[in-house]
Phi, psi and omega in degrees: 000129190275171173244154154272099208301091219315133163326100136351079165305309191242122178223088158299111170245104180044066184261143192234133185202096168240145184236082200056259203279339197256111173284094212287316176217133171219106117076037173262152165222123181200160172234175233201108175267141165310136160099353187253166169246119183237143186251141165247131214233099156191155171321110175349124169117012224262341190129001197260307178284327163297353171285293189307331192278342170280330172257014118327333158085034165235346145229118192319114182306094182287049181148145193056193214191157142204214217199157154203140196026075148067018183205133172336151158310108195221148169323306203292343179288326181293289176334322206253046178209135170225142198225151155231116182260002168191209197282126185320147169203122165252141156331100176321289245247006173240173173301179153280333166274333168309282219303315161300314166300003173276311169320338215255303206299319201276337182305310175122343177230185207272152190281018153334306247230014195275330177299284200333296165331287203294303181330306207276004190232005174054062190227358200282320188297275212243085187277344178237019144309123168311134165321305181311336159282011160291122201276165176305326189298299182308330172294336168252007153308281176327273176297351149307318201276345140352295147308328161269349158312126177056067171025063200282146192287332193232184216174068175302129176231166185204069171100026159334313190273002211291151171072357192263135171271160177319299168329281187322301192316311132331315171287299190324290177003275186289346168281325181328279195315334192265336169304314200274010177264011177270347187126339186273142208253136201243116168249159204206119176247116210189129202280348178284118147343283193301313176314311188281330205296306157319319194236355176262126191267344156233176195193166195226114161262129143267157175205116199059012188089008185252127160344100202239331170209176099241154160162218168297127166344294162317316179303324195277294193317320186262034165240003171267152191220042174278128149234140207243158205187145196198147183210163167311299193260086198273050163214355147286320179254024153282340169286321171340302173263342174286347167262357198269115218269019172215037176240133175240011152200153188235099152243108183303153183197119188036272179246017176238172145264138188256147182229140166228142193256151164302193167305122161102315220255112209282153178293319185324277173329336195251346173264356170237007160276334202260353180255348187284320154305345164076041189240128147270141180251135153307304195204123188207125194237148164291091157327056194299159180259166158273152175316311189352284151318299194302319193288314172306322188294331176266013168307291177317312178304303173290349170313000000 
């Protein structure tokens, strides 16, 4: 049975991007499968908002290229992507719903589709709340569903949660998620750990504009190959493991051990050497890291 291999939305080739001595984006390339929420993950300065802004077409690339669904940047290509790239700004002094029929006017299409939006961002009982009475969390409600007027395929955020009390993070968090189970494929850029780890199912960590890892969310979390381990007799199995020629660090840590396997080398491997040695384990578990970690460790390797 063949599978059909997922759509490209977005495809980056060696986009350059400097604003005198500071190189802002170096020489990245990655792509955005239809149906995923791909995060862009890094520390201020790192190069996330000057990426979205170049294939958004509001700022210009000195070098490399990209495409969105296979085809050059074009207007018409613009429609079917919808972003909020800074702080929602609405008319203070109009409704949520006036202020989306302006949204409607400049977009080019009919005020159909303005329940829907306020439905799906839980904005509709006050649809004819002024913006200024509005809490911060509901003013960036309000500009997601903006973004969803006229049924755009993709869907850009750039620091969503940002300035959000915990409540807020969570509700933004979780409308992300329900967005993207409808199908709409999500790019999502954000200095947050947790945030992307919560809500993304793939990523790009930048740093200084240079590319440092991509790929699944599970992939980044399944890069540590750390194991933890314990037995009845822990001065039998520390000779044990101090002879087993592919383990390449060892620490105690209360009544266990933390272990790192060379490359290639499996628990499976490490448990019939240690049965061979005549060591039974009490417990032996994979020690995942947090993105937290895993991210600091690729700061740190390019630092």
């Amino acid at each position: 049975m063949q599978f059909k291999p997922l759509e490209k939305v977005l495809t980056i080739s060696g986009l350059d991007k400097r604003y005198g001595k500071i190189h802002a984006v170096n020489n990245l390339s990655l792509e955005v499968e239809q149906g995923s929420v791909f995060g862009i993950l890094g520390p201020n300065g790192s190069g996330k908002t000057t990426t979205l802004g170049i294939i958004l077409g509001v700022v210009n690339a000195n070098a490399g290229s990209f495409s969105w669904f296979h085809e050059s940047n074009s207007k018409q290509n613009r429609k079917r992507i919808g972003a909020i790239l800074e702080q929602p700004l609405f008319y203070p002094y109009l409704s949520a719903y006036r202020n989306l029929q302006i949204v409607a006017d400049i977009k080019g299409i009919s005020y159909d589709d303005i329940e829907r939006v306020l439905k799906t961002v839980e904005l509709w009982e006050r649809k004819d709340s002024k913006f200024r009475t509005y809490s911060y969390g509901m003013k960036q409600r309000l500009a997601i569903a903006s973004a969803l007027l006229g049924n755009p395929e993709v869907l850009i955020f750039d620091e969503p949660t940002n300035g959000l009390d915990p409540r807020g993070i969570a509700e933004i968090r979780e409308l992300i998620i329900q967005i993207a189970e409808q199908g709409i494929t999500i790019i999502l850029a954000s200095h947050l750990l947790d945030e992307v780890q919560k809500t993304c199912s793939h990523v790009v960590v930048l740093n200084k504009g240079q590319k440092l890892f991509e790929g699944t969310v599970n992939d980044v979390l399944n890069l540590s190959n750390t194991i933890e381990l314990s037995s009845n007799n822990l001065q039998i199995l520390e000779l044990a493991l101090k002879e087993f020629k592919n383990i390449t660090d060892i620490k105690p840590e209360k009544d266990r051990f933390l272990i790192t396997l060379a490359e290639g080398v499996t628990t499976t491997d490490l448990n019939t050497y240690l049965i061979s040695k005549g060591v039974v384990l009490s417990h032996l578990t994979m020690k995942k890291k947090s993105l937290e970690e895993q991210f600091l460790e690729l700061l740190s390797e390019k630092s």
